[in-house]
C-alpha positions in Angstrom: -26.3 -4.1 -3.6 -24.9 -1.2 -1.6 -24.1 2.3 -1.3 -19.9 3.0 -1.7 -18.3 6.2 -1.6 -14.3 6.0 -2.8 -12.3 9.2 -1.9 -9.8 10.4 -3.6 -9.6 9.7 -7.6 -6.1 8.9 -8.7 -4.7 5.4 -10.4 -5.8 3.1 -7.5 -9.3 5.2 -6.3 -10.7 4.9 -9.8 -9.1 1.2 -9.9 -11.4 0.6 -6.5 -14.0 1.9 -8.0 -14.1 1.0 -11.5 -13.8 -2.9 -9.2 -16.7 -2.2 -6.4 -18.7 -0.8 -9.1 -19.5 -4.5 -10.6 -21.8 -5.3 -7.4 -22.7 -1.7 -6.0 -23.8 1.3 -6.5 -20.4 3.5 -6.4 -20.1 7.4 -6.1 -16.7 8.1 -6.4 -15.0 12.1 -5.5 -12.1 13.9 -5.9 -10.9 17.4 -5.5 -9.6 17.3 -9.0 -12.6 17.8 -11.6 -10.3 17.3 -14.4 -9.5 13.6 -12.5 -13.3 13.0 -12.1 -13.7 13.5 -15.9 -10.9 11.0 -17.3 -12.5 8.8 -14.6 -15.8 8.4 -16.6 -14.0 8.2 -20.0 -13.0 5.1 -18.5 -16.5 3.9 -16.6 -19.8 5.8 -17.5 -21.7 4.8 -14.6 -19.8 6.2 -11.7 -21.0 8.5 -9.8 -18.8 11.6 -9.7 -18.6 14.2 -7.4 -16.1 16.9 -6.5 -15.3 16.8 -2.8 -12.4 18.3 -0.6 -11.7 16.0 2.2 -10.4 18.6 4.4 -14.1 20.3 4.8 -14.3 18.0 7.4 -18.3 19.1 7.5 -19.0 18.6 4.0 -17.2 15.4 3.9 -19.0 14.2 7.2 -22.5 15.5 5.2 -22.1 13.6 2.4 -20.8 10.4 3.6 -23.6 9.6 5.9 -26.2 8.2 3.8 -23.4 5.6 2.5 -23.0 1.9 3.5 -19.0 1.6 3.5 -16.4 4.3 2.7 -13.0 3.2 1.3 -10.6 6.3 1.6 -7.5 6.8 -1.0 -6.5 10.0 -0.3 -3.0 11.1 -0.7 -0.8 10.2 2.5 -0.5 13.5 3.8 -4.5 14.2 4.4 -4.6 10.3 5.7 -5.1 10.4 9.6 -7.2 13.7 9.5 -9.4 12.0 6.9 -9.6 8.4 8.9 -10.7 10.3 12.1 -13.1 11.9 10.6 -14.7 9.2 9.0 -14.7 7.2 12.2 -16.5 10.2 13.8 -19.0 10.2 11.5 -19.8 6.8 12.4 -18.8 4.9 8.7 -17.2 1.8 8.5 -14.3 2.3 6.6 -11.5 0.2 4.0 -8.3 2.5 4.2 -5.5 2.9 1.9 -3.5 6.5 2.0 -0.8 5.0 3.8 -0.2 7.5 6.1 2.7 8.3 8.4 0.8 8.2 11.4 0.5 4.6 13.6 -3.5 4.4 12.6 -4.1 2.4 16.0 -4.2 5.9 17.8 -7.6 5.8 16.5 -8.7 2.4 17.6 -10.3 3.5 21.1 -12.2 6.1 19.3 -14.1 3.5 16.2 -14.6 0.8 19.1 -16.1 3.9 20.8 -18.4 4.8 17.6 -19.1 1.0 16.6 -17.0 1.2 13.5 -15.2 -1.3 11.5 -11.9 0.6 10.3 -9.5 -1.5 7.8 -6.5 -0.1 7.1 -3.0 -0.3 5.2 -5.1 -2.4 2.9 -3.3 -3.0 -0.2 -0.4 -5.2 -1.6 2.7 -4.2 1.1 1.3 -3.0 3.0 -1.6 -5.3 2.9 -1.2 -8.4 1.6 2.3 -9.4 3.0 0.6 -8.4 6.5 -2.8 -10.8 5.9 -0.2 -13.6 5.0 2.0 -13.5 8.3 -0.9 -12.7 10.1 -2.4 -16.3 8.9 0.8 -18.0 9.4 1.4 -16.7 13.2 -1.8 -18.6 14.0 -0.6 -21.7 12.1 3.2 -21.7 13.4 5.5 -20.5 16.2 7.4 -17.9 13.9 10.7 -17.0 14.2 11.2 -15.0 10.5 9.1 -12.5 8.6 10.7 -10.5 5.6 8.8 -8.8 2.6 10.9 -7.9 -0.9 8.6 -5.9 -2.8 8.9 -3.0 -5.8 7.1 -1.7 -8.4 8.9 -1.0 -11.9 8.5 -0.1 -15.5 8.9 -3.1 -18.0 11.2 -0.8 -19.9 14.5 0.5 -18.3 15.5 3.8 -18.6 18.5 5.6 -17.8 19.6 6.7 -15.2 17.1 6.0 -12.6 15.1 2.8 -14.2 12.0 3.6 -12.4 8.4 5.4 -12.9 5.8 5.7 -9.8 2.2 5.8 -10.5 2.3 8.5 -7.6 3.8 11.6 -6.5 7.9 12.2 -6.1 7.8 13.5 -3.1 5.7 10.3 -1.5 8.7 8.3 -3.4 11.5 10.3 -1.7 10.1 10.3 1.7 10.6 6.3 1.3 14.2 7.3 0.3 14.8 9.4 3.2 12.1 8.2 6.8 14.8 6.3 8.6 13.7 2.5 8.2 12.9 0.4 11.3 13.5 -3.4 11.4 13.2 -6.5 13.9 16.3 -8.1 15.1 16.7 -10.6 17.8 13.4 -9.0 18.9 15.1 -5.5 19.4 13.6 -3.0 16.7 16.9 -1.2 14.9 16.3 2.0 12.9 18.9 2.4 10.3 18.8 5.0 7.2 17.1 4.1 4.3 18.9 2.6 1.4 21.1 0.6 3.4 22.3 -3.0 2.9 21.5 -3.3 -0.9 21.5 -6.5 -2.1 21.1 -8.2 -5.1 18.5 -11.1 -5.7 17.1 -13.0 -8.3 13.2 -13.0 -10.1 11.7 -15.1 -11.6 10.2 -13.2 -15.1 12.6 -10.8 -14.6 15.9 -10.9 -13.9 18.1 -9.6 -10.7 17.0 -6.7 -8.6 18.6 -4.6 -6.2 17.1 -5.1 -2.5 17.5 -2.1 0.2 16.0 -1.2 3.5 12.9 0.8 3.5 10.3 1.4 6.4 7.5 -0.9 5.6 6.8 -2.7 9.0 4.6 -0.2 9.9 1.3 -2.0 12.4 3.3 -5.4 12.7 6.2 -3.7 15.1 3.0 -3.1 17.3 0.5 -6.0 16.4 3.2 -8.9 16.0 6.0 -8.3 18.9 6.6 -12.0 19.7 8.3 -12.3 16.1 12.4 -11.7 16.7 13.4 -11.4 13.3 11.1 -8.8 10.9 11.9 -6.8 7.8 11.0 -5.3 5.0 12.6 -4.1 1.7 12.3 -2.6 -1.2 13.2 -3.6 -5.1 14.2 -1.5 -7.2 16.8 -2.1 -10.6 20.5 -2.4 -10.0 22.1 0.9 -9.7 18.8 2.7 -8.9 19.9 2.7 -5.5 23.5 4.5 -6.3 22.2 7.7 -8.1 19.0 8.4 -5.8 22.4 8.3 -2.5 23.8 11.1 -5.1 20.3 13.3 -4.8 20.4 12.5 -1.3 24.0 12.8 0.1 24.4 16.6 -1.9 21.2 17.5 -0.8 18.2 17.8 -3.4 16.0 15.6 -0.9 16.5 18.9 1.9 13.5 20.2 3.0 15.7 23.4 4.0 15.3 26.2 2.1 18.1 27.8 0.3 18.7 31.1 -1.2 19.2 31.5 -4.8 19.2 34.9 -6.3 17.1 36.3 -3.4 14.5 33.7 -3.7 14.0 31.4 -1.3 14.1 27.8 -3.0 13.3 24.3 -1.0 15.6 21.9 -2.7 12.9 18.8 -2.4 10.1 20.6 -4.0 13.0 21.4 -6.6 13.8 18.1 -7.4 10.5 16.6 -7.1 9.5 19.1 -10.0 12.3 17.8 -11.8 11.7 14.0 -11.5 8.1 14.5 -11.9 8.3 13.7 -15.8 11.6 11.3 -15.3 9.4 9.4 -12.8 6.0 10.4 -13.3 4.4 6.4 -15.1 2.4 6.8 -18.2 -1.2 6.0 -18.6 -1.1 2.9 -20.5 2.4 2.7 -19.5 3.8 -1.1 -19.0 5.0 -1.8 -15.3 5.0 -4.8 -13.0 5.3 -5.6 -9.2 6.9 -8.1 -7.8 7.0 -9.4 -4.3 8.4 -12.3 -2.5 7.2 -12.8 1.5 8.7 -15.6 3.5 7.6 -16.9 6.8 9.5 -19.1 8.8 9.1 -20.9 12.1 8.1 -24.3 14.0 4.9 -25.8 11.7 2.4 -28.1 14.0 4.8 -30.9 13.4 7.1 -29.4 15.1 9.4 -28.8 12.0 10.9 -26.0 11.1 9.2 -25.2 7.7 9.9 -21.8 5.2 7.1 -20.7 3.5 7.6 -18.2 0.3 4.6 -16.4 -1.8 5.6 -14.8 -4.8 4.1 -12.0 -7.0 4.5 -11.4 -10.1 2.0 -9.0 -11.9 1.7 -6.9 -15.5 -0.2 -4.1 -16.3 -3.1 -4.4 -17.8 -4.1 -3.6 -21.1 -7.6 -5.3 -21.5 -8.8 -2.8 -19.0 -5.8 0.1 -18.8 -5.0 -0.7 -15.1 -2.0 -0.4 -13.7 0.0 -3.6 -12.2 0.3 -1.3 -8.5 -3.2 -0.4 -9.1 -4.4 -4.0 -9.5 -2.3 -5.4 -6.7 -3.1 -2.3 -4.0 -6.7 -1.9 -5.3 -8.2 -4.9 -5.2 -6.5 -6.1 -2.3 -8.6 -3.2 -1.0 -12.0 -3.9 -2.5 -11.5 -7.6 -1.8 -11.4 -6.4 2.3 -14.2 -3.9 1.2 -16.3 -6.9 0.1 -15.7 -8.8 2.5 -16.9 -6.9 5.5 -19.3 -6.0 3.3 -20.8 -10.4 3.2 -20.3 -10.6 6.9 -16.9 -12.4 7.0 -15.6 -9.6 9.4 -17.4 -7.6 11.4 -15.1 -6.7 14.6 -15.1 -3.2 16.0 -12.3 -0.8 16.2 -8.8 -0.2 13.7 -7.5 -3.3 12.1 -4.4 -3.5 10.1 -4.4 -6.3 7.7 -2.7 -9.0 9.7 -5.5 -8.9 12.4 -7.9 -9.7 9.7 -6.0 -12.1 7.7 -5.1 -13.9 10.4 -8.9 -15.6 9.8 -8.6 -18.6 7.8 -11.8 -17.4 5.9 -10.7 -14.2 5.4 -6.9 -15.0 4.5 -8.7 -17.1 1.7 -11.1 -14.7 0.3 -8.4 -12.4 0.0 -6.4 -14.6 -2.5 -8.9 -15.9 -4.2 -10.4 -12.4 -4.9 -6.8 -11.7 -6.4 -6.8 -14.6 -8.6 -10.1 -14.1 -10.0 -8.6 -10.6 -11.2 -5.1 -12.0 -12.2 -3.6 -11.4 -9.6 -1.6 -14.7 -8.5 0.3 -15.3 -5.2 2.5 -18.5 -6.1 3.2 -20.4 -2.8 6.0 -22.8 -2.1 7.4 -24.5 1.1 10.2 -26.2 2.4 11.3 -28.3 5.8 14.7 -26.7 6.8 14.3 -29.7 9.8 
């Protein structure tokens, strides 16, 4: 059994560490004491304790006498709160997502002996630990990842809730999104070529570009055809180009009245309550990745995995909690029993690209509900 410290609180922290807690001692902080508290309604033996990450003494104080951090702090405070982690010598399973390219900060945890995991959750994360299993079984030549989170009930006009902020929702709206074609990388504007698809559970969804590539640009460049988009329901797409093309997504501010207003923090206020998702709200994800290239046969071979998950009501998780949590605690416990020990930053297709690993992974999932359906087929 050993010492974990979660940062950060919200739907997927507490998921983490409500998970970790079944074979470890867990101490879990937050900023937030009002989050801490509805934290322990939920689990009564967590440790809590109110922390702010950007004390980067306090946080490099209290983390020492720990045996693995796993870090969900909001985007924004990400690479700050990675690099100092790594300073402080911790191992580290990381999932605030943020903007940065975290393998600036490889040289410095190969210099401080430290395992750094990060991007760890369901895309990015899992779609990443199953190309990076596949490149080492085929010669690929396709990669794309469809993936969305959405409430089970529709409603109008934007047919979405988020189990985090607006403004980490918009920015996926409006970061121009880079893709792989014919091994050039193209950057187009987000919410370009929509398409429509069909899902298995629930129906057709709208497809559109989003920047989701992230560490595979960098990690897999051999790979001429990469992308990733994101599902969302039809016509969701249309109203948020509305927001964007008059200018509620601006993060120029405006007069009004003699005040001086920032349209995005103005709209984000607004859409907080249309998109903020309920606590025992019902939501799913659903994700399709497909692989394609020359198999050891020398055949050309597709190879799809598909997602399709529910919130949970047995233990009040979130569907996007489950998936991007325990994706996360499975790479926790894995480090944690040996299975990968390699120094430095790793995003998830350098560790899944270990038969061992790639397998824990998805059989962690499963044993949570969590079920990545995989088919094949021989295009020659």
């Amino acid at each position: 059994m050993k010492n974990i410290i979660v940062l950060g609180a919200g739907m997927v922290g507490s998921a983490m560490a409500i998970d970790m807690k079944k074979k470890h001692n867990v101490t879990l902080t937050d900023i937030n004491l009002l989050t801490l508290e509805k934290v322990k309604q939920k689990c009564e033996n967590l440790n809590l304790l109110p922390l702010d990450v950007t004390d980067k003494e306090a946080l490099k104080s209290i983390i020492k006498n720990f045996d693995l951090v796993i870090c969900a702090v909001p985007g924004f405070l990400g690479f700050e709160t990675l690099k100092t982690i790594i300073e402080a010598k911790k191992n580290v399973i990381d999932i605030s997502f943020f903007p940065e390219n975290s393998l600036e900060l490889d040289a410095l945890a190969k210099e401080k002996s430290v395992t750094a995991i990060v991007d760890c959750g369901v895309a990015p994360g899992m779609d990443n630990i199953i190309l990076g299993y596949y490149n080492e079984k085929m010669k690929l030549t396709d990669f794309e990842c469809l993936v969305g989170g959405l409430p089970k009930i529709k409603k109008w006009p934007f047919s979405y809730k988020a189990p985090f902020s607006p403004v980490d929702v918009i920015e996926e709206y409006t970061r121009p999104a880079r893709y792989v074609e014919n091994s050039q990388v193209i950057t187009r504007e987000a919410l370009t070529d929509c398409e429509y698809l069909e899902f298995d559970n629930i129906g057709t969804l709208e497809s559109f570009n989003s920047d989701g590539l992230r560490s595979i640009i960098y990690t897999m460049p051999h790979i001429p055809n990469m992308k990733e988009k994101t599902l969302r329901y039809p016509g969701h797409v249309e109203y948020v180009k509305v927001l964007k093309e008059s200018g509620f997504f601006s993060k120029k501010a405006i007069d009004l009245k003699g005040a001086k207003v920032v349209p995005l923090d103005f709209t984000s206020k607004v859409l907080f309550n249309e998109w903020q998702l309920g606590e025992t709200e019902e939501e799913l994800t659903a994700m399709r990745v497909t692989v394609m290239g020359e198999n050891a046969n020398g055949h050309i071979e597709e190879v799809v995995y598909n997602l399709y998950d529910e919130y949970c009501p047995a233990t009040q998780t979130s569907s996007m909690s489950r998936c991007t949590g325990y994706t996360a605690t499975a790479a926790a416990n894995l480090f944690l029993e040996g299975l990968f020990h390699e120094k430095g930053v790793f995003p998830p297709e350098l560790v899944g690209k270990h038969e061992v690993c790639f397998n824990y992974f998805l059989n962690y999932l499963k044993e949570r509900g969590v079920v990545y359906k995989r088919t094949s087929r021989l295009l020659e």
